[in-house]
TIRO-2110 file (N, C-alpha, C; in Angstrom, 1 decimal):
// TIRO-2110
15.5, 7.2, -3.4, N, 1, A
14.4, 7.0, -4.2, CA, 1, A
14.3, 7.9, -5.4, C, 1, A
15.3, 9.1, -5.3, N, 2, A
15.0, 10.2, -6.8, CA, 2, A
15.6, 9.3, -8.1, C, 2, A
15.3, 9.2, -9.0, N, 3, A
15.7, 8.6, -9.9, CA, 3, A
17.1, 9.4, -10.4, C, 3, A
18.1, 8.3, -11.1, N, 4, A
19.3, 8.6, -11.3, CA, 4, A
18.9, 9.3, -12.0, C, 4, A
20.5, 10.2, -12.7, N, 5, A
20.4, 11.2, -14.1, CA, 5, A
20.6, 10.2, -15.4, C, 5, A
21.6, 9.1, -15.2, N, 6, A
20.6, 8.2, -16.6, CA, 6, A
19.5, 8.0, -16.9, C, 6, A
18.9, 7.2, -16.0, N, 7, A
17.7, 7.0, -16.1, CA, 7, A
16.5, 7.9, -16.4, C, 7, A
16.8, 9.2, -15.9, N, 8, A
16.0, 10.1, -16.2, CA, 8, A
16.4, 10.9, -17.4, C, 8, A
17.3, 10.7, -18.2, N, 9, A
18.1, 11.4, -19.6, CA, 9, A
17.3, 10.0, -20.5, C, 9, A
17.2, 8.8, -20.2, N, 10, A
16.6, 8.0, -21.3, CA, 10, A
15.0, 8.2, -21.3, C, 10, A
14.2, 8.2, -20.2, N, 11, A
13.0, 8.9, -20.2, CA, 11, A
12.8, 10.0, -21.1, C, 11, A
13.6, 11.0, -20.8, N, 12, A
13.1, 12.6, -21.8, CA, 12, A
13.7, 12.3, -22.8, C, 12, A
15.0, 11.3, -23.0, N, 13, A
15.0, 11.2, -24.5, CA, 13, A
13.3, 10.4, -25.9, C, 13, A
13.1, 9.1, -24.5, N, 14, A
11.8, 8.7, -25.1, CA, 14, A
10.6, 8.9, -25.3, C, 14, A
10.7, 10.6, -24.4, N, 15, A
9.2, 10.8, -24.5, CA, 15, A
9.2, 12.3, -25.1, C, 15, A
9.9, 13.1, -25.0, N, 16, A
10.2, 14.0, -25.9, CA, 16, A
9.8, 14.1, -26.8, C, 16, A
8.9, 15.4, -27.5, N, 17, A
8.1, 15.9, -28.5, CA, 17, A
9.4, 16.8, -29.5, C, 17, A
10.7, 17.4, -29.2, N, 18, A
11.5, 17.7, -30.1, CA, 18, A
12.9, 18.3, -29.3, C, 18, A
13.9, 18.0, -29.7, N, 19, A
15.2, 18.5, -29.0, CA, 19, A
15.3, 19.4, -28.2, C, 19, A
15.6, 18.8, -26.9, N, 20, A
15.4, 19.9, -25.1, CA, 20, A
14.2, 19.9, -25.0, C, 20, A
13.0, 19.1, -25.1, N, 21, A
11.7, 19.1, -24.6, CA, 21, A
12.0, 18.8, -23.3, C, 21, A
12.0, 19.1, -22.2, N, 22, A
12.0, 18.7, -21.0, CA, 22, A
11.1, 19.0, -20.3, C, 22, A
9.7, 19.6, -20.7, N, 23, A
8.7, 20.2, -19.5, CA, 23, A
7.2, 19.6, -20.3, C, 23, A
6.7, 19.0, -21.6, N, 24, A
5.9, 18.8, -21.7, CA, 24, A
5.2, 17.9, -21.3, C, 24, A
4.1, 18.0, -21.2, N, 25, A
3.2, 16.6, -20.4, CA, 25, A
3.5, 15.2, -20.5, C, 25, A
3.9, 14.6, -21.5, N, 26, A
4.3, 13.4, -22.0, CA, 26, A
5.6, 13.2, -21.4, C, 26, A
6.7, 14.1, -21.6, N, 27, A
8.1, 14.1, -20.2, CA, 27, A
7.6, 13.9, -18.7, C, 27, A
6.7, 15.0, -18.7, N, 28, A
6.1, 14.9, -17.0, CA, 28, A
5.3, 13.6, -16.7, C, 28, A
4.7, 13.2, -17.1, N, 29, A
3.7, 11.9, -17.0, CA, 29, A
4.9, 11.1, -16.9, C, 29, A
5.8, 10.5, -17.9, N, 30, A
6.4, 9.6, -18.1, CA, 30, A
7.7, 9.4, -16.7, C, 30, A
8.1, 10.8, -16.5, N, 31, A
8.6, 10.7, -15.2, CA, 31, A
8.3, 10.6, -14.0, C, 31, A
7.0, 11.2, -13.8, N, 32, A
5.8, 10.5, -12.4, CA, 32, A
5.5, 8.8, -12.1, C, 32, A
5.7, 8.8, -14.1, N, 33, A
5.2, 7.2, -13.6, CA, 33, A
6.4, 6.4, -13.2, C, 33, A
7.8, 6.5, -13.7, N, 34, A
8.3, 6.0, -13.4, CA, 34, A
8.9, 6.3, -11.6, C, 34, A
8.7, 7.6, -11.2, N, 35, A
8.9, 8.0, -10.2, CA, 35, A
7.9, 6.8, -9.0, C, 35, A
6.2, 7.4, -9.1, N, 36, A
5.6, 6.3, -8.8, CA, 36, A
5.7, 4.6, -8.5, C, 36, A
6.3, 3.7, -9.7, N, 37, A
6.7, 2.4, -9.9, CA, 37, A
7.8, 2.3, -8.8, C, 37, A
8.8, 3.5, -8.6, N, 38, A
10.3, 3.5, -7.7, CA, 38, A
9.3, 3.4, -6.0, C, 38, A
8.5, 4.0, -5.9, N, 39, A
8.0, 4.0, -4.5, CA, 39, A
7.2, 3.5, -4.2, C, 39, A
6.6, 2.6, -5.2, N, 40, A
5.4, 1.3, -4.8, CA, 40, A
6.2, 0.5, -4.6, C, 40, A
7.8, -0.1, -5.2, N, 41, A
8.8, -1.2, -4.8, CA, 41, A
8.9, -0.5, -3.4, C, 41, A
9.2, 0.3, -2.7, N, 42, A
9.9, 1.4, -1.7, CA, 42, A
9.0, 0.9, -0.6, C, 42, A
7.5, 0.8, -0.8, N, 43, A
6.3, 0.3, 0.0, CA, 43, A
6.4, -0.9, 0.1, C, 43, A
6.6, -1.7, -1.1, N, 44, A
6.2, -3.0, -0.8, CA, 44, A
7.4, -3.4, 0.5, C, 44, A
8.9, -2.9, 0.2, N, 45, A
9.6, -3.5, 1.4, CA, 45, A
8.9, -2.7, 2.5, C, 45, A
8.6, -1.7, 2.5, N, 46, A
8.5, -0.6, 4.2, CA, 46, A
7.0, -0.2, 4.2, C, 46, A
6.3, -0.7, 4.5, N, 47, A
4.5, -0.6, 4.3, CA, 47, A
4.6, 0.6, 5.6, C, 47, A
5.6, 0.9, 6.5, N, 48, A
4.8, 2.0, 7.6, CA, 48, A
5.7, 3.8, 7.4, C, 48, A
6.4, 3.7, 6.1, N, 49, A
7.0, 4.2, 5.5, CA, 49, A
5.5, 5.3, 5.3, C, 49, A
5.2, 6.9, 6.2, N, 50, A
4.1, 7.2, 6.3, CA, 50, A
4.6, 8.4, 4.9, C, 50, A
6.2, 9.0, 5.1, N, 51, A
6.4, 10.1, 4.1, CA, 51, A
6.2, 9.5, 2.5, C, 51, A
6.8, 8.3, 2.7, N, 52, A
7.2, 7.6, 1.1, CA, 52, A
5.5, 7.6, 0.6, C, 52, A
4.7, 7.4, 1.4, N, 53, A
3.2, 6.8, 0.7, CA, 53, A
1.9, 8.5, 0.6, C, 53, A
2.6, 9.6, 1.5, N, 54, A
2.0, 11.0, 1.2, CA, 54, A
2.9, 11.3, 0.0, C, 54, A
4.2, 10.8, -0.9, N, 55, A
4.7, 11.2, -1.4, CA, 55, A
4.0, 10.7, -2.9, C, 55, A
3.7, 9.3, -2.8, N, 56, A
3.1, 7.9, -3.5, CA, 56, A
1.7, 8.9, -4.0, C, 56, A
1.3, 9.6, -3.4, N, 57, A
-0.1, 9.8, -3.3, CA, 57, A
-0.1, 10.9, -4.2, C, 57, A
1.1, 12.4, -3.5, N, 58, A
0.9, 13.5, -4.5, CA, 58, A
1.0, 13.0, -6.0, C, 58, A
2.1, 12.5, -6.2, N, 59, A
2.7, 12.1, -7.5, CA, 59, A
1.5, 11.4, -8.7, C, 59, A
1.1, 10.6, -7.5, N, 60, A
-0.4, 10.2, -8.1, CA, 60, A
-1.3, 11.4, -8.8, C, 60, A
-1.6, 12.1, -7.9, N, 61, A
-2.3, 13.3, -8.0, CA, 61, A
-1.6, 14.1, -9.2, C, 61, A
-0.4, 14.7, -9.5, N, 62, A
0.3, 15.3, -10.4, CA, 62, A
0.4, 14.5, -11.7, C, 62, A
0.3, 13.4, -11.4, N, 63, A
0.0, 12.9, -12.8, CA, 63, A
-1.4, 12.6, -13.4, C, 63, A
-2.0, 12.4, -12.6, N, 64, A
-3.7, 12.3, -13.2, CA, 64, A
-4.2, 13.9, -13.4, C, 64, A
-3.3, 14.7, -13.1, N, 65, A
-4.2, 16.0, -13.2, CA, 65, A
-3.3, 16.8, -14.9, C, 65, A
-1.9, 16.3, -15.0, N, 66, A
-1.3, 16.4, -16.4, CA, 66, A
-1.9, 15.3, -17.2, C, 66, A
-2.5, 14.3, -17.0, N, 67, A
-3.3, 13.3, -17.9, CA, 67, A
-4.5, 14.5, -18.2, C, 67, A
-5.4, 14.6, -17.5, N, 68, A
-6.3, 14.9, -17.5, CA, 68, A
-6.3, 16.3, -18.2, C, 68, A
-5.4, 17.1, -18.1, N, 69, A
-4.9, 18.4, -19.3, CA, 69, A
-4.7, 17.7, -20.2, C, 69, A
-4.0, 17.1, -20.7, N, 70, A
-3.5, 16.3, -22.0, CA, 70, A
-4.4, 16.1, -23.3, C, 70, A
-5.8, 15.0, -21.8, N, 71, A
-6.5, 14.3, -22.8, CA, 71, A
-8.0, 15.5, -23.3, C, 71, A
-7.6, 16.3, -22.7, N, 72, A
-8.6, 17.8, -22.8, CA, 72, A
-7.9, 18.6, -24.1, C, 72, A
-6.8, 18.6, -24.3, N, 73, A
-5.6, 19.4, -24.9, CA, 73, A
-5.9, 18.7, -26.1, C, 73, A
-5.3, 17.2, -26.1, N, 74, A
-5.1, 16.9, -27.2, CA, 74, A
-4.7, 15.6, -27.2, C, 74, A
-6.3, 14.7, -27.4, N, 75, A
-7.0, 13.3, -27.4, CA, 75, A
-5.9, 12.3, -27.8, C, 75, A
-5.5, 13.0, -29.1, N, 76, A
-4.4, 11.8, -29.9, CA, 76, A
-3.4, 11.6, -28.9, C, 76, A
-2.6, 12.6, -29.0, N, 77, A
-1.3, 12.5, -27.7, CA, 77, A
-1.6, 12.2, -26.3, C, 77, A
-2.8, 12.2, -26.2, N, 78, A
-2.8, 11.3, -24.6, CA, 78, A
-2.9, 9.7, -25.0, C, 78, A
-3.8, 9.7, -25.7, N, 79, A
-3.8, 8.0, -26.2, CA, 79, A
-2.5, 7.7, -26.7, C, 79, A
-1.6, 8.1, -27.6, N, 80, A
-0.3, 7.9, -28.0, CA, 80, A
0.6, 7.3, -26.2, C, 80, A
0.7, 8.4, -25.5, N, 81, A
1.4, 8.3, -24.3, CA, 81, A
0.5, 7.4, -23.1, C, 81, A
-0.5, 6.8, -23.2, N, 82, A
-1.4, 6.1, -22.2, CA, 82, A
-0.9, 4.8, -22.6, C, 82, A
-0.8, 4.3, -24.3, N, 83, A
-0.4, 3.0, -24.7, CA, 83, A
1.2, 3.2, -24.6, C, 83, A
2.2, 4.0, -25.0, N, 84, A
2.9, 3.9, -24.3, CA, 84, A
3.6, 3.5, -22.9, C, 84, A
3.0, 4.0, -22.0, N, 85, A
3.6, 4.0, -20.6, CA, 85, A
2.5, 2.5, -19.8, C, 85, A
1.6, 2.3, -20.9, N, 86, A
0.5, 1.3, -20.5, CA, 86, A
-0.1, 1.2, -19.6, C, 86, A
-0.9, 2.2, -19.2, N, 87, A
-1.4, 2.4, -18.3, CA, 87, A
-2.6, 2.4, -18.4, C, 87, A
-3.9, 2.8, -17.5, N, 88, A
-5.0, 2.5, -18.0, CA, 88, A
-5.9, 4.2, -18.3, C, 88, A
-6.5, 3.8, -19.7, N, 89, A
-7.2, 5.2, -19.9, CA, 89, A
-8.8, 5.5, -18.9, C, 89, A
END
């Protein structure tokens, strides 16, 4: 379920604020969410799968709480990255 190193090199390329950004909120969100989308497919086959869905849940949590810095931080770049990743504000 960890996402590959391609996959996760086109992410920080796309969400990336300036060359070797790899830690700001917009990387981190963007990688939760796709991390998230990998272990809701993960559930849908294995619904009694109890680690995969405590796992479903932090990730949840880590990303609503870097949303929630963001849109405190800095209103534009959360809405830039919310219509991005299309999620709901």
């Amino acid at each position: 379920m960890p996402l590959d190193k391609d996959k996760k090199d086109k992410i920080i390329k796309k969400f990336q604020r300036e060359k070797g950004d790899t830690g700001s909120p917009e990387v981190q969100v963007a990688l939760l969410t796709e991390k998230i989308a990998n272990l809701q497919g993960h559930l849908g086959e294995h619904k009694d799968d109890t680690p995969a869905k405590m796992a479903l849940l932090e990730d949840i949590a880590k990303r609503r709480r870097l949303l929630r810095y963001l849109s405190s931080r800095s209103p534009d770049r959360y809405k830039d990255l919310v219509d991005k990743l299309k999620l709901k504000a």
